[in-house]
C-alpha positions as CSV (number, residue, x, y, z in Angstrom):
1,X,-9.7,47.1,-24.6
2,X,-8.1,46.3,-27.8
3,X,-4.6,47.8,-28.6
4,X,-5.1,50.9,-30.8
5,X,-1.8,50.8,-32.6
6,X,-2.8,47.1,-34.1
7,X,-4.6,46.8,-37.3
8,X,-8.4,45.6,-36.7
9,X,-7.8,43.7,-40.0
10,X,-5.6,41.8,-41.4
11,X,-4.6,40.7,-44.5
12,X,-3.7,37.7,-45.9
13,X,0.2,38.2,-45.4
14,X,-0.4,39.8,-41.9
15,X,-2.5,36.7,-40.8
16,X,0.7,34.8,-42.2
17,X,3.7,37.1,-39.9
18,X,1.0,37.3,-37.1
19,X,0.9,33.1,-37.0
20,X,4.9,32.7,-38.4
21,X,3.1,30.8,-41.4
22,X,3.2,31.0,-45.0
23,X,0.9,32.6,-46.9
24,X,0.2,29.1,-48.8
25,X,-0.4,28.0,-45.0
26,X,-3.3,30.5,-44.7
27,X,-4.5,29.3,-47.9
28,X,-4.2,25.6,-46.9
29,X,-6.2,26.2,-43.7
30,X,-8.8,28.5,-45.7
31,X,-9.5,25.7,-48.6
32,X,-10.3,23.1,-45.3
33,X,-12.4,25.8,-43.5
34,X,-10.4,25.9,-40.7
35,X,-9.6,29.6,-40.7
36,X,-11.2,32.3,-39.6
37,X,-13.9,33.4,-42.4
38,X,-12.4,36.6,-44.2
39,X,-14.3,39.7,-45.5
40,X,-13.7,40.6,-48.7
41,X,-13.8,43.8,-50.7
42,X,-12.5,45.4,-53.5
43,X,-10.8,41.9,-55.1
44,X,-9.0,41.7,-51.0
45,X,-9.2,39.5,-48.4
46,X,-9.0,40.2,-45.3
47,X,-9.4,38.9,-41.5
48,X,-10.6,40.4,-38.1
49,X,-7.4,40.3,-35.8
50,X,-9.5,39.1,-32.7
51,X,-10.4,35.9,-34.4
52,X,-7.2,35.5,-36.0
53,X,-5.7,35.3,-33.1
54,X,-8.8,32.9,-31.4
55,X,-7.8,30.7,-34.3
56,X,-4.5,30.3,-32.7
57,X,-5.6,29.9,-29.1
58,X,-6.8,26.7,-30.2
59,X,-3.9,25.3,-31.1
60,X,-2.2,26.7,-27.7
61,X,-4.9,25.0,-26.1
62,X,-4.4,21.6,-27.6
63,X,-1.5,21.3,-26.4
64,X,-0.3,18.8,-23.9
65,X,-0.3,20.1,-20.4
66,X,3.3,19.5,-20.4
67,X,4.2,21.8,-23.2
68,X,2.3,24.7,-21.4
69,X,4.4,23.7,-17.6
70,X,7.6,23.6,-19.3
71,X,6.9,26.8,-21.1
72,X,6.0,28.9,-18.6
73,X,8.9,27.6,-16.7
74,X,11.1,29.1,-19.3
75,X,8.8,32.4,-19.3
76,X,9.3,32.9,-15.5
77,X,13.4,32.1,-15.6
78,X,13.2,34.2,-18.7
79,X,11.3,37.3,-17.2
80,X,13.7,36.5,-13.6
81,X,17.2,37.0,-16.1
């Protein structure tokens, strides 16, 4: 169940803080079609949080199995402290 207290949508600038991006980042992404297709209304953008956030699985994903060990390893000793 989706967390009530987030935003469904998200604009251009939340896309950018959610991902630690710029917005020219976003923009980049958008202009190669890599980015989540936005919905736009009233002369806005904006972009559905769930896929936003699918978008950056991928990159998670792509990641070399390594990456993902030696981060969990410093989740675990994190949560441990």
């Amino acid at each position: 169940m989706p967390n009530t207290l987030e935003p469904r949508w998200l604009s251009v600038n939340d896309a950018a803080r959610l991902m630690s991006v710029s917005r020219t980042t976003i923009n980049n992404y958008r202009e190669k079609g890599l980015f989540p297709k936005p919905i736009e209304f009233g002369g806005r953008v904006a972009f559905l949080r769930e896929e936003v956030l699918a978008f950056m699985a991928k990159f998670e994903n792509a990641r070399p199995e390594q990456d993902r060990i030696g981060e969990k390893r410093r989740t675990e000793m994190a949560a441990a402290a």
